[in-house]
Structures are given as structure tokens and as C-alpha cells.
C-alpha positions, 0 to 999 in steps of 0.5 A: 191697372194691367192692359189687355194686349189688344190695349197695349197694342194700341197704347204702343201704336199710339207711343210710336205715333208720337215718336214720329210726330214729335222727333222723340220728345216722348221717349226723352219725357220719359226718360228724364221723369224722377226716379221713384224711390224704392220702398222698404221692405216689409220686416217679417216680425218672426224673424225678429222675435227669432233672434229675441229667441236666440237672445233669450236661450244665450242669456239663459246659458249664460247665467240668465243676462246678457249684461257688459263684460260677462259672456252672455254679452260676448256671445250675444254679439258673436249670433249677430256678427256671424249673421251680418259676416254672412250677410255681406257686410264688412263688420268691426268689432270695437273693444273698450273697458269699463267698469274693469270689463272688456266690453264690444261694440258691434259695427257693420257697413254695407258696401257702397253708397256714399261714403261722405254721407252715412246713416246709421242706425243702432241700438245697445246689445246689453242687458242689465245684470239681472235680467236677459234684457229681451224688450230692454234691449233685445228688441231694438238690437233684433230690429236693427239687426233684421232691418240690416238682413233685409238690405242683404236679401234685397241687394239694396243700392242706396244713395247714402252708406248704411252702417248698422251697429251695436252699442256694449255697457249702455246700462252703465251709462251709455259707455259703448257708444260715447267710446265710438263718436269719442273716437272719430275725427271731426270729419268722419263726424260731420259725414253721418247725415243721420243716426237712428236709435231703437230702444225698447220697442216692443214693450207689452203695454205699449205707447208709441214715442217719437224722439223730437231731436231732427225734425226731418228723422221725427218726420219720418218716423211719424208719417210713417206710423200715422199711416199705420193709424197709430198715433204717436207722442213725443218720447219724453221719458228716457229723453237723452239716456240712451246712445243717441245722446253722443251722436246728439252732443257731437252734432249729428242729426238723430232721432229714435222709437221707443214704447215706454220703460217704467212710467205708467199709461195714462187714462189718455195714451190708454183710450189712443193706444190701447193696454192698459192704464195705470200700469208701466209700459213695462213691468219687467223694466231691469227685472228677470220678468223682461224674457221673451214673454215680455214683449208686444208683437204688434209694438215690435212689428210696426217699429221694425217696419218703422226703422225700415222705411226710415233707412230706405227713406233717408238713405236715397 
């Protein structure tokens, strides 16, 4: 409520008062309150589905994927580098081989915040050989990526270290991100407090899953989407198939979105969610059909806020 001046003369008459008749004990109440915790922005969910754009037209130009080793992918990682170099982070590019391909992965740190306690979030930048791969997994990578941009533009000081990344050869079997946490020492393991996972996120007939893994991370997630009005399930269907798995085996705290591949709706999860029962979350899954046209606006808009308020939430 905004006071009137006459109201903040008196309510400031009044502060003074109390100064005098307590020795300052107001002005110290007020200074030791809690700090509230800063809020998340708000993920504009066009610039999410701009990058899906710029995903689509690089698989386009690139023999119509995004898939490991072919240049599709390398480019697609090149558009996210150049917008986080510019961003302010400090990013790595970790080259690996599979399957006789050189594959990346994408990681970028925000400077600050501390470093014996990160969160991270991720999701895989690579699509399958037959298809651009935007919902699978354009949307997650987008996401993760306007999440990371959002921390730029409003110079956010967190608690924590935020790292972003983005994993290369997951449609071969999670290879990205296995060659990552592989790689780190037993310590720089322990540091991460948290790892969030996005993929497929905005499926066109859409189901809202929640990974059960980390109670605290689950928490998160599902408070947040329950205030939206969405009710959410236990994702269940690709349980342990994407990168969160590494992180997971080597004993990091995880947890994740994802709006369904291809399973059917149910009757059920269609009277709570809407779309459509009896068919696939995604009918494109692995398909050519899986292009900017194949993506759910709503869906990806309130899990990319999703993954925001979770990044804020964690990281303070």
C-alpha cells in the first residue's frame, strides 16, 4: 500500500519518536529482519521459442537435424556460446568422441556466488538423426538458455555458483553428460548442491511430470506449478534416461521437468490437463514432424518459469 505524504510524515514522526524512546532499538529491529529472497524473473516465452526458431532454421540448413557429430549440432552449440560469451559468462566447451564422432558439450559459469556450493541446470542440445529435434530437445536447451540470459540481464548476486550447460550425444546414450561428472574429482562432485534437468518441455499435448529424485528440488518444482493451478505427476516414463542420470549415480541432488514423449494421455491426466486422450504426448517423438510446429506454448512457458524460480529458489 502507498502512503499519502501527510501518512509518511506522521508514520516517519512517529519512527523518530520511537528512536528516542527506545535508544535506537527500532532502527536495529529493522536492520537484523530477514532479507526476503529475491524473485525470479519472469521467462518471456518469446524469446524462448526465438531460439527454438534459430534452432529450427540451423537444422534446416544443416540437412533438416541437429543430431551428434554432424554440423547441425556444432552450430547449434556455436548460437548458444556466442549469446552466453556475451552475456557475461565464462563458458567451456568440452570435446568428447562417440560413436567415431567428435561431440561438445557446452558449459557456462556465472561469475561469483559460492563456489563449494553450485547449482546447476542442463538439458541435451542434440536431436536425433531424423529430425530437428526442437520439443526433443530444443525446448529444454532453449529454456535453460533464456533462464541463463535472464541471470544477465538482471545481474543477479546469488548465494550459490550458477552453472548452465549443455549436454552433446544424449540420444546415444546419455554420453555428454556421463563424459562430464566421469571427469570430475570426487570434491568438485560433492560441491554441486543441486542439478536441474529439462527435457522436452513443451510437448504439444501436454502432461506436467516432476522428477521424484530430491525431495527439496521436487518441492520446488511442484509448489511452484501448483500455484500456477497446474497440477502435476510423478514423471515416470523416461525415469533415468536422460542426463540427470550421471549426476544422480554419482550422488548429486537432481530433479527435473518434462511434458511426455511417446506414451499416451490417458482419460485421467486429459479431464486434469487438458489435450487430448489416447494420444502421445508427442507424436513427432524421434520424427521430422518434431520442428517448431510441434511445441505447446503454454507448456513451455510455465516451465521455463519453472526452471527460473527453481534457480532463484536454490541458488540463495
Amino acid at each position: 500500500m502507498k502512503l499519502s505524504v501527510s501518512a509518511r510524515a506522521v508514520a516517519a514522526g512517529g519512527m523518530a519518536t520511537a528512536l528516542l524512546l527506545t535508544g535506537g532499538a527500532v532502527a536495529d529491529a529493522a536492520s537484523s529482519a530477514p532479507t526476503r529472497a529475491a524473485a525470479a524473473p519472469d521467462i518471456p516465452v518469446a524469446n524462448v521459442k526465438a531460439h527454438l526458431s534459430q534452432l529450427q532454421s540451423i537444422a534446416t540448413a544443416n540437412g533438416g537435424n541437429r543430431a551428434h557429430g554432424r554440423a547441425g549440432y556444432k552450430a547449434s552449440l556455436d548460437y548458444l556460446k556466442a549469446r552466453l560469451d556475451a552475456a557475461g559468462y565464462t563458458t567451456t566447451v568440452q570435446q568428447f568422441t562417440a560413436s567415431g564422432r567428435t561431440g561438445y558439450n557446452l558449459i557456462a559459469d556465472w561469475p561469483g556466488g559460492d563456489a563449494n556450493q553450485v547449482v546447476m541446470a542442463g538439458a541435451h542440445l542434440d536431436s536425433v538423426s531424423s529430425g530437428p529435434g526442437i520439443n526433443d530437445n530444443g525446448s529444454g536447451s532453449s529454456a535453460v538458455l533464456e533462464t541463463a540470459l535472464a541471470v544477465s540481464r538482471t545481474q543477479y548476486k546469488p548465494t550459490k555458483h550458477l552453472r548452465f550447460a549443455w549436454w552433446g550425444a544424449e540420444e546415444l546414450g546419455l554420453v555428454g553428460s556421463r563424459y562430464y561428472v566421469n571427469r570430475l574429482a570426487t570434491g568438485d562432485r560433492s560441491r554441486i548442491s543441486a542439478y536441474l534437468n529439462l527435457d522436452m518441455i513443451g510437448s504439444p499435448n501436454p502432461g506436467y511430470f516432476v522428477y521424484d529424485d530430491d525431495p527439496a528440488i521436487e518441492k520446488t518444482f511442484k509448489e511452484y506449478l501448483t500455484g500456477l493451478g497446474v497440477p502435476t505427476e510423478i514423471e515416470t516414463e523416461g525415469d533415468g534416461r536422460s542426463d540427470h542420470a550421471p549426476f544422480k549415480s554419482a550422488g548429486v541432488p537432481v530433479g527435473g521437468l518434462f511434458t511426455g514423449a511417446g506414451r499416451a494421455k490417458t482419460a485421467a491426466q486429459a479431464a486434469k490437463w487438458g489435450g487430448t486422450a489416447g494420444q502421445a504426448f508427442d507424436r513427432c517423438y524421434h520424427s521430422s514432424c518434431d520442428t517448431t510446429a510441434n511445441i505447446n506454448d503454454t507448456a513451455l512457458d510455465r516451465n521455463s518459469d519453472a526452471l527460473a524460480h527453481a534457480v532463484w529458489e536454490l541458488s540463495q
